[in-house]
C-alpha positions as CSV (number, residue, x, y, z in Angstrom):
1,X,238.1,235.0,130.9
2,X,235.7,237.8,131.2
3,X,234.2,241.0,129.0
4,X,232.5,243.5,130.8
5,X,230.8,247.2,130.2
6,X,230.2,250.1,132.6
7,X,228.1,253.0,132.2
8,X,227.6,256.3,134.5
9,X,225.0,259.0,133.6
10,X,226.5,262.2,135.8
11,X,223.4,263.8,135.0
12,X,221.1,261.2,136.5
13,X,223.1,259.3,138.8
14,X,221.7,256.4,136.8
15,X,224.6,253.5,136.5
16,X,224.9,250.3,134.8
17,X,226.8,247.0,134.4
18,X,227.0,244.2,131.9
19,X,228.9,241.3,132.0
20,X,229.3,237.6,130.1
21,X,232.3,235.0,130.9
22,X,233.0,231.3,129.7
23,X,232.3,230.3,133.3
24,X,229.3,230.2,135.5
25,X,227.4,232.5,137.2
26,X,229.3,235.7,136.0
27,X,227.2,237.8,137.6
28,X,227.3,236.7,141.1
29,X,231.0,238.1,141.0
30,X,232.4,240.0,139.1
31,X,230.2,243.5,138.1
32,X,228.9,245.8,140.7
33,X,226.5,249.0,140.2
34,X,226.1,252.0,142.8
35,X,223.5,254.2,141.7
36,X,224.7,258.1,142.2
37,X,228.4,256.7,142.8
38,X,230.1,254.6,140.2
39,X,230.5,251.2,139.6
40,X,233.0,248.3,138.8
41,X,233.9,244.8,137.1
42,X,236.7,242.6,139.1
43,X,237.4,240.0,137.0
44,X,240.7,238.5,135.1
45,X,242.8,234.8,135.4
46,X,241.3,235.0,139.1
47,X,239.2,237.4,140.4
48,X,238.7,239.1,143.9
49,X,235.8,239.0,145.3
50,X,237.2,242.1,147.9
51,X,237.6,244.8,145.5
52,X,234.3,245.8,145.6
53,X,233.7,246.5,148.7
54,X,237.0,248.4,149.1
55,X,236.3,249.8,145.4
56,X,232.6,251.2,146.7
57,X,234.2,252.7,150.2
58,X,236.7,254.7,148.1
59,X,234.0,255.9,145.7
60,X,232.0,256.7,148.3
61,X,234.9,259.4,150.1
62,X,234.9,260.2,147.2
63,X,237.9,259.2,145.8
64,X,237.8,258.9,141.7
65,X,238.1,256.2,140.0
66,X,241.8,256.2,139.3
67,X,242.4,256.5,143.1
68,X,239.6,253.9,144.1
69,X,241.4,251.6,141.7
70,X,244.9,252.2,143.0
71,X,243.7,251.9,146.9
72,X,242.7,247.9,146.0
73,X,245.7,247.0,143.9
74,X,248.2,248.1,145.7
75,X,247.1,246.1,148.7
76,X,246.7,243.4,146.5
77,X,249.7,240.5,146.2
78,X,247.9,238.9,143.3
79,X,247.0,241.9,141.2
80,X,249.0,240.6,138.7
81,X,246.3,237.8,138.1
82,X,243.6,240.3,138.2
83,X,241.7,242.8,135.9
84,X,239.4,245.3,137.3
85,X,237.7,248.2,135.5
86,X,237.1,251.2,137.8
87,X,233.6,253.9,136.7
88,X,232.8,257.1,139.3
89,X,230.0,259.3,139.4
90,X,231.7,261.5,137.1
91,X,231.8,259.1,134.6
92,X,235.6,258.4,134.3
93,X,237.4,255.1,134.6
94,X,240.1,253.3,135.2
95,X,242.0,249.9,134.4
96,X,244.0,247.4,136.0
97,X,245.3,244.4,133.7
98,X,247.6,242.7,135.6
99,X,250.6,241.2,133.6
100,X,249.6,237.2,134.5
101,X,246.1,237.4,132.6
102,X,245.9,235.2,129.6
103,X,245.9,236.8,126.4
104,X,243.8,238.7,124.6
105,X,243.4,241.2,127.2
106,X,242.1,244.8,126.0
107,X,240.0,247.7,127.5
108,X,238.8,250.7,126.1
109,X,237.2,254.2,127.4
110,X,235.2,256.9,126.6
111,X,234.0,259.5,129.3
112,X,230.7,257.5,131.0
113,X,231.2,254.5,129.6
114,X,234.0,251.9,129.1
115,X,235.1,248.0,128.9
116,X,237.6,245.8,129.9
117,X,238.0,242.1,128.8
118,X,240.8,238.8,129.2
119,X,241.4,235.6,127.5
120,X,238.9,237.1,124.5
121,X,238.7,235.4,121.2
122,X,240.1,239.1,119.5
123,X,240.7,242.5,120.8
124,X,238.0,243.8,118.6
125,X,235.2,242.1,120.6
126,X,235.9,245.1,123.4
127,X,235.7,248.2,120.4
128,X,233.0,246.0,119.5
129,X,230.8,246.1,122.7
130,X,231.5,249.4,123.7
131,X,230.9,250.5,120.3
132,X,227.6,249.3,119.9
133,X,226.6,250.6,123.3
134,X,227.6,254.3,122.0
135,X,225.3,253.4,119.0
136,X,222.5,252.6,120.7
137,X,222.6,255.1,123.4
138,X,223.9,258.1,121.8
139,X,223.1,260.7,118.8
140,X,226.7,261.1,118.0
141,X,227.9,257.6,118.1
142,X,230.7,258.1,115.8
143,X,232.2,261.2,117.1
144,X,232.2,259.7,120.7
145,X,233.7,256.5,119.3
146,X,236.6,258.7,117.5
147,X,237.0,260.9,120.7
148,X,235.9,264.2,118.9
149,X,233.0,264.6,121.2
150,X,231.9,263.3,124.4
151,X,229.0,260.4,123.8
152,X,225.8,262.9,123.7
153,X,222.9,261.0,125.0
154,X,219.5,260.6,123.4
155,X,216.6,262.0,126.0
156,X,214.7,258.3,126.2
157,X,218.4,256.2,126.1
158,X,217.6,255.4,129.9
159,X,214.1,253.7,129.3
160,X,216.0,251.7,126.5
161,X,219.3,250.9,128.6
162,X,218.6,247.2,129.5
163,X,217.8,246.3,125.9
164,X,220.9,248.5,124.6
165,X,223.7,246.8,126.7
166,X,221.9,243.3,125.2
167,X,221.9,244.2,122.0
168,X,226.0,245.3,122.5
169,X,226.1,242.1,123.9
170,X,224.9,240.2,121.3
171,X,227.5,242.4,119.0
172,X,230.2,241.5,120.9
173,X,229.6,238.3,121.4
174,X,228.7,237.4,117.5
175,X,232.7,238.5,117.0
176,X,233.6,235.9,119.6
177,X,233.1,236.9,122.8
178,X,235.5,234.7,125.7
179,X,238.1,232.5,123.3
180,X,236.8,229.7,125.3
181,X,232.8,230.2,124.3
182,X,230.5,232.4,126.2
183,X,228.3,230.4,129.3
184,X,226.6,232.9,131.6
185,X,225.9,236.8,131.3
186,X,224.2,239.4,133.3
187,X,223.4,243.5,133.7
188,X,222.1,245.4,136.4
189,X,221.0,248.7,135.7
190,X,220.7,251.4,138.9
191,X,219.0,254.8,138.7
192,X,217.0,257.3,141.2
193,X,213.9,256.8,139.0
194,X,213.0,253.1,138.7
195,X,213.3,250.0,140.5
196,X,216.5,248.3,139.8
197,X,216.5,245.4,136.5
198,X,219.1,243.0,137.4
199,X,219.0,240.0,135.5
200,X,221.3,236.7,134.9
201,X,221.8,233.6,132.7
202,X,224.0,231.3,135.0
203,X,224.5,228.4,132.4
204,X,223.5,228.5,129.0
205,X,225.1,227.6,125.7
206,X,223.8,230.9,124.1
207,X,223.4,233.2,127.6
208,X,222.6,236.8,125.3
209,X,219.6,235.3,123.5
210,X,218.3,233.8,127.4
211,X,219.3,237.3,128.8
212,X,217.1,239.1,126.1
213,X,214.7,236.4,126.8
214,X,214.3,237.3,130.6
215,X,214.4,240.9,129.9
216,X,211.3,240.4,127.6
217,X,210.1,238.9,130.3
218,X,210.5,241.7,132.7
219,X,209.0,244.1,129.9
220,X,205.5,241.8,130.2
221,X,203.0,244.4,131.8
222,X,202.2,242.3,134.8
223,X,205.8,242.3,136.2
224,X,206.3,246.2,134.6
225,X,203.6,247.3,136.5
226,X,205.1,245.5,139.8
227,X,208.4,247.4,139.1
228,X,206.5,250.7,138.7
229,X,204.8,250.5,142.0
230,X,207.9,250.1,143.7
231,X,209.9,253.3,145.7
232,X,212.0,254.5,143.5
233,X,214.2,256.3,146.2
């Protein structure tokens, strides 16, 4: 019912989410972003709205990803319904896909960035979304995608990041996105250096193009220039 992308720069503690469902307000619920510490994406047939707050303690310990992941399901009687992707500081992830999520359910992951997504119109939208994120953000897109080399970032990827998860997005989403049509999106991007951009298309019939559309909109010097002026720590 739900794709979703996570990204952790180690180097800069800068962390970002992006996520885009058949359902409303996506982003209300289901990705989180903790600059310096990790992030995740609950989501799946029915998600819980808990795991991030026990997902963010364990990061916090810090536990890694794998163990943050295993504290919440565990506890969890309904895991089977659920599907959460799991992103520490370091970079690495982990998945859950519980057995009762409607197919197609897939996740991929490459060290600082990965994706998870249920009920998706084909597998390939995940390799899709992810892939395109590796294209935009890194100078060895290919190698990273065939696990040869780590993703290699380019020096000005972070300015860029917002408009690189959209454009993945729109990727993603152009090979069919949530098998039921695709209604709201969001990302939130986190770092030590800038304000945080979190942005979201609650209804829409085509929520990429209105995401890309606010994100212009943030871009517009009068609101950049509010952002810059802001503490960045």
């Amino acid at each position: 019912m739900t794709l979703s992308l996570l990204h952790v720069q180690p180097a800069t503690g800068t962390v970002a989410a992006l996520t885009a469902t058949g359902g409303v307000a996506v982003g209300g619920y289901v990705h989180h972003a903790w600059r310096g510490l990790g992030a995740c994406a609950t989501q799946g047939l029915a998600t819980n709205p808990w795991y991030s707050e026990a997902v963010h303690t364990a990061l916090a310990e810090p536990k890694s990803a794998e163990q943050a992941l295993a504290r919440v399901v565990e506890t969890d009687p309904g895991a089977g319904r659920r599907q959460c992707l799991v992103m520490d500081r370091q970079g690495l992830a982990a998945v859950h896909s519980g057995d009762d999520n409607l197919p197609v359910v897939a996740a991929v992951c490459r060290p600082t960035v990965a994706a998870a997504g249920n009920m998706l119109a084909d597998a390939d939208v995940v390799d899709i979304l992810l892939y395109r994120f590796l294209e935009g953000a890194c100078i060895n897109a290919e190698a990273a995608w065939q696990e040869v080399e780590p993703p290699r970032y380019r020096d000005d990827y972070e300015t860029r990041l917002p408009e690189i998860l959209v454009k993945a997005l729109e990727a993603a989403l152009g090979a069919g996105g949530d098998g039921r049509g695709t209604r709201s999106a969001a990302l939130r991007v986190e770092s030590f250096s800038a304000a945080p951009i979190d942005i979201r298309v609650d209804w829409a019939e085509n929520p990429a193009a209105e995401l890309r559309t606010l994100l212009e909109r943030v871009r517009e010097p009068t609101f950049a220039d509010f952002l810059a002026s802001l503490p960045s720590r």
